[in-house]
C-alpha positions as CSV (number, residue, x, y, z in Angstrom):
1,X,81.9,81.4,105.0
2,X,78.2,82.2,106.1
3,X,75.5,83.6,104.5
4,X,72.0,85.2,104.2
5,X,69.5,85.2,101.3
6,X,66.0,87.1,100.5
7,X,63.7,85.0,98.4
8,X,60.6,86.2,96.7
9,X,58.2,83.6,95.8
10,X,60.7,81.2,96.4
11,X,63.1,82.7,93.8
12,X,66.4,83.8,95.4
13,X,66.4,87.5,94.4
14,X,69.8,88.1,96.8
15,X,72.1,87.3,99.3
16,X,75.2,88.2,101.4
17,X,77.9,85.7,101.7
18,X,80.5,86.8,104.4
19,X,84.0,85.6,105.5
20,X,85.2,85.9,109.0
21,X,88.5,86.6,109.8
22,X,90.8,86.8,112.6
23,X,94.3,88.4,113.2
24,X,96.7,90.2,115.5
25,X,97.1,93.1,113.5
26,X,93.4,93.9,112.4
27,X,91.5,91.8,115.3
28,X,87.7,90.3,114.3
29,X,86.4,91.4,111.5
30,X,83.8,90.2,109.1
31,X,83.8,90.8,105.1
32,X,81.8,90.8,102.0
33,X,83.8,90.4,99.0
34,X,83.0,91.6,95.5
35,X,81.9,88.3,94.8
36,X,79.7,87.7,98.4
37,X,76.7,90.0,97.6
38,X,73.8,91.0,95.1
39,X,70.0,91.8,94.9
40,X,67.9,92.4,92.7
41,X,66.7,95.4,94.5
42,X,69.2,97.3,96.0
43,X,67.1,97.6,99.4
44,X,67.2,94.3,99.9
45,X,70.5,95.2,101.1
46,X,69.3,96.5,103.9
47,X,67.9,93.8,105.2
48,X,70.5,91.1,104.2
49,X,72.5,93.1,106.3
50,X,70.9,93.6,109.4
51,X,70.8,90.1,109.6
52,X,74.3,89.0,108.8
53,X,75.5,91.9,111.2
54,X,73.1,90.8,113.9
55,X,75.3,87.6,114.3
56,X,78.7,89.1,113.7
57,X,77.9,91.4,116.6
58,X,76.6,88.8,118.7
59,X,79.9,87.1,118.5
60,X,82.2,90.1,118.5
61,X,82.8,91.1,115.2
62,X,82.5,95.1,115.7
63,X,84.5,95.7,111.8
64,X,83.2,95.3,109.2
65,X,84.2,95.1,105.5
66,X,82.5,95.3,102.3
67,X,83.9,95.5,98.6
68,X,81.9,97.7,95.9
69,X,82.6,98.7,92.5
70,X,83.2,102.0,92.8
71,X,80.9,102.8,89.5
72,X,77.9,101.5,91.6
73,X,76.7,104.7,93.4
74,X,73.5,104.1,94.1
75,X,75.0,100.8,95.9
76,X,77.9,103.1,97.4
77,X,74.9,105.1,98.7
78,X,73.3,102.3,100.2
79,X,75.9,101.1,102.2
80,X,76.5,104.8,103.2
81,X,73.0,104.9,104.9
82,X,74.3,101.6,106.8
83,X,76.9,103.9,108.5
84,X,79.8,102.5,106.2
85,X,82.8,104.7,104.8
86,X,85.0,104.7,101.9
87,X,88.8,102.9,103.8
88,X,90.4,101.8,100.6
89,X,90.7,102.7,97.3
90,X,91.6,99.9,93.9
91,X,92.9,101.1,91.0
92,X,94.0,100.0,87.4
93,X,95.9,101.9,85.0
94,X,96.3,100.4,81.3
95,X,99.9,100.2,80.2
96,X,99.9,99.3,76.6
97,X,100.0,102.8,75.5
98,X,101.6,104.1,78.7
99,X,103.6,107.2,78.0
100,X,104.4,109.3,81.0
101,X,105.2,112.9,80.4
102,X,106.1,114.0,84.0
103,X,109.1,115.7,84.9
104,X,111.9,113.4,86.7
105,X,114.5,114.8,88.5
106,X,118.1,114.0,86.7
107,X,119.7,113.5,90.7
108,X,117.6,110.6,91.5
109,X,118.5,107.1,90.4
110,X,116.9,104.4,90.4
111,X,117.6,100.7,90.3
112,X,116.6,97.0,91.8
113,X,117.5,96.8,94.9
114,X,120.0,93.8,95.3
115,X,121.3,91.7,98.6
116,X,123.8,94.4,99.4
117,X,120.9,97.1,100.0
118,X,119.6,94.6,102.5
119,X,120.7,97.2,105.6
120,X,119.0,100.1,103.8
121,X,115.7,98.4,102.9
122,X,115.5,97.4,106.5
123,X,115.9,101.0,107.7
124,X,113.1,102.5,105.2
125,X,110.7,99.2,105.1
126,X,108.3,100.6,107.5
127,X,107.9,104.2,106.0
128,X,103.8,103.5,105.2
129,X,103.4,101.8,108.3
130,X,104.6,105.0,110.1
131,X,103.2,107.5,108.1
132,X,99.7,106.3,108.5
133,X,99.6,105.8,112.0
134,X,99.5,109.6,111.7
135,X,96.8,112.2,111.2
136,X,94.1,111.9,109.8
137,X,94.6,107.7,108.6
138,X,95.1,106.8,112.1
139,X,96.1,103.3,111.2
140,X,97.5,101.2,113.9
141,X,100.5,99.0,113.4
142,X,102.0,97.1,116.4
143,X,105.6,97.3,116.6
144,X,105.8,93.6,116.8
145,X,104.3,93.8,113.2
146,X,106.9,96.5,112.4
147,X,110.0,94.2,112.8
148,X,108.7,90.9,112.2
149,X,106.6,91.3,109.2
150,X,106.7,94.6,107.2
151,X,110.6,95.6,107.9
152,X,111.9,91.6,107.3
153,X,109.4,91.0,104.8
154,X,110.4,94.0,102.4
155,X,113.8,92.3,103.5
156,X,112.9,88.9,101.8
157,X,111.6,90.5,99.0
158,X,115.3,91.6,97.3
159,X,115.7,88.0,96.6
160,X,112.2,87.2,95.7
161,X,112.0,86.1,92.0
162,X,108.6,86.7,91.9
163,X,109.1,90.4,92.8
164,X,110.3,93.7,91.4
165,X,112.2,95.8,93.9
166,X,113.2,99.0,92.8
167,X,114.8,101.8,95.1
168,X,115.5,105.8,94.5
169,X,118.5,106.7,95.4
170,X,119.5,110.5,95.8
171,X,123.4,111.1,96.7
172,X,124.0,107.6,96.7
173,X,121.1,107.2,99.9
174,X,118.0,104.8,99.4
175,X,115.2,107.6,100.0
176,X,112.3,105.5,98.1
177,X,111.1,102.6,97.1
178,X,108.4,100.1,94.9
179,X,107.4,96.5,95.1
180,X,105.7,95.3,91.8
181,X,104.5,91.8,91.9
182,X,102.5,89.6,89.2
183,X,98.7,88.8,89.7
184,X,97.7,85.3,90.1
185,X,94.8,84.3,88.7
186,X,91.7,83.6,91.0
187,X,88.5,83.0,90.3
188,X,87.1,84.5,93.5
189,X,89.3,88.3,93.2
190,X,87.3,89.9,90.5
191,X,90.6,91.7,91.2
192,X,92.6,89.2,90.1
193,X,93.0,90.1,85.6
194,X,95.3,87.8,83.9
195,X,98.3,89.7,82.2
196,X,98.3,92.4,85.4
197,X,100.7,93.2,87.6
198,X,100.3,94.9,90.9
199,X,102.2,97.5,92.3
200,X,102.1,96.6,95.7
201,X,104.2,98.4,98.0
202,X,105.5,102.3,97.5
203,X,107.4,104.6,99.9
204,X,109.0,108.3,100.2
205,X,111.6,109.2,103.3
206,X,109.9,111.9,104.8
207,X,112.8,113.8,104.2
208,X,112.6,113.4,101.0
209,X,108.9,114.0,100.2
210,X,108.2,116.3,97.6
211,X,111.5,115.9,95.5
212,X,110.2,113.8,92.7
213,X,111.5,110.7,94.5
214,X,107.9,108.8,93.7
215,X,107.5,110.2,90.1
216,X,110.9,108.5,89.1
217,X,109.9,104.9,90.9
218,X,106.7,105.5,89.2
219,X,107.7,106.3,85.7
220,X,110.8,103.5,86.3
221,X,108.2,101.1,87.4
222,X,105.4,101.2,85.2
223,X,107.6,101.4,82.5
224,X,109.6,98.7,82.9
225,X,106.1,96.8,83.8
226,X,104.7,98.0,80.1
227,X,107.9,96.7,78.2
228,X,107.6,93.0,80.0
229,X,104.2,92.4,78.2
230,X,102.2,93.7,81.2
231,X,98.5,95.5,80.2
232,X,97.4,96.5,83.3
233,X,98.8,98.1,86.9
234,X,96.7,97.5,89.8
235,X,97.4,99.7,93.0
236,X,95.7,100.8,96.1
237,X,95.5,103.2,98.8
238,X,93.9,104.2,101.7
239,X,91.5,107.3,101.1
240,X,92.4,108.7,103.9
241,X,96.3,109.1,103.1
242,X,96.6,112.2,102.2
243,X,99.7,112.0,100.0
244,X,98.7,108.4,98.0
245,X,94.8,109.5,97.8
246,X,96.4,112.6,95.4
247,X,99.8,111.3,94.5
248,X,98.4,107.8,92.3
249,X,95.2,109.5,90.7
250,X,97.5,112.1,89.1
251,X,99.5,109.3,88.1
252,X,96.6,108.2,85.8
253,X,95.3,105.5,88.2
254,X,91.2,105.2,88.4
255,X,89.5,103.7,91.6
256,X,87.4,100.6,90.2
257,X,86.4,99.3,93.6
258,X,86.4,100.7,97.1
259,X,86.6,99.0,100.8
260,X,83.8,100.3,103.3
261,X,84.6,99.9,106.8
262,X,81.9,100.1,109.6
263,X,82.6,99.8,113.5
264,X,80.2,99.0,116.1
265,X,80.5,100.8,119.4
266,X,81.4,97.6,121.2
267,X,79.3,98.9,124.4
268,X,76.3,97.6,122.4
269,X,76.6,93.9,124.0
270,X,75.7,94.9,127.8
271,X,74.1,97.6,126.8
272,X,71.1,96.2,125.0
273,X,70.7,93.7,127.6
């Protein structure tokens, strides 16, 4: 963790406090969670973050990452005018008085997947992964990534107590799929609600798009969720997915916080030399 703070007569009236992370899939990037930033006047902001970003870029951090309640527009605005854009969207949906009343289609079935769909959850594990490397998310996922992490992990997850696979089957084929898993508690995810559960992973066969495949995972799902004591789903997506951005806000989920992404032309570091 670093940080920067603005003080005004030696009161702290805010401060950034940023994480720096490092991975094959995603590279160097630098964050600001929920928690890592307030000021008492929202143009401090500004200036907190010139300086934090002055040392990221300095040491080759060109992403960057911040997470704002997506209620706080005049924040939302601010990191807007620092060349940030909506990536990701969070959203709850209360369940105690969940009572869907979409159409499901009476051909598709669904059920938890169990170790004999192992085969079949292999073959349609990396259907997000593939769909948004298209237009317009333009999401990059190496194919090392593919095999080893998304299609083995969705894999391990059949035997996973601590998940909920289910899978749509239409004419007896696997065509879709959800992941629900419980929320742990953490003091540092403002995320994080005790008595949640998040639905983590979803996916459609693109031959199967638009046949009502993810209305009966979702109705299954949430269902199921609401009758195990659970008050709250928490999803996400990223905005620029098409098919989630419309699919889960019709589904009654409402963004509560967004990620903001910024890249720096890397050029910058020989050419303000």
């Amino acid at each position: 963790m670093e940080g920067v703070v603005a003080q005004r007569g030696g009161e702290l009236v805010g401060y950034l406090l940023g994480e720096r992370l490092i991975s094959p899939w995603m590279g160097r990037t630098g964050w600001l969670r929920l928690t890592g930033h307030a000021a008492t006047d929202l143009e401090l902001y500004r200036d907190l973050y010139a300086e934090l970003a002055a040392r990221w870029v300095a040491d080759g951090i060109f992403d960057h990452y911040v997470m704002v309640a997506a209620g706080h527009r005049a924040l939302l605005d601010v990191w807007f005018d620092l060349g940030f854009g909506k990536q990701q969207a969070y959203a709850f949906l209360p369940l105690t008085d969940y009572a869907p009343d979409f159409p499901v289609p009476s051909d598709i079935e669904v059920r938890r997947a169990t170790p004999d769909d192992r085969d079949a959850v292999r073959s349609i594990g990396d259907t997000i992964a593939r769909y948004q490397m298209g237009s317009p998310v333009f999401a990059p996922t190496p194919p090392e990534i593919i095999e080893e992490d998304i299609r083995n992990g969705m894999v391990e997850l059949i035997e996973d107590d601590e998940w909920m696979l289910w899978l749509a089957l239409k004419g007896g084929q696997v065509v879709g799929y959800q992941g629900y898993v419980v929320e742990e508690a953490d003091d540092t995810n403002l995320l994080s609600i005790p008595g949640a559960v998040e639905l983590s992973i979803a996916g459609t066969a693109a031959h199967a798009r638009g046949l009502g495949v993810g209305r009966a995972l979702t109705r299954h799902g949430l269902l199921h969720a609401r009758d195990a004591g659970y008050a709250i789903c928490l999803t996400d997506w990223r905005t620029t997915n098409l098919l989630s951005s419309r699919f889960w806000p019709r589904s009654g989920f409402v963004p509560v916080v967004y990620r903001l992404t910024r890249h720096i032309d890397p050029r910058i570091t020989w050419a303000a030399r």
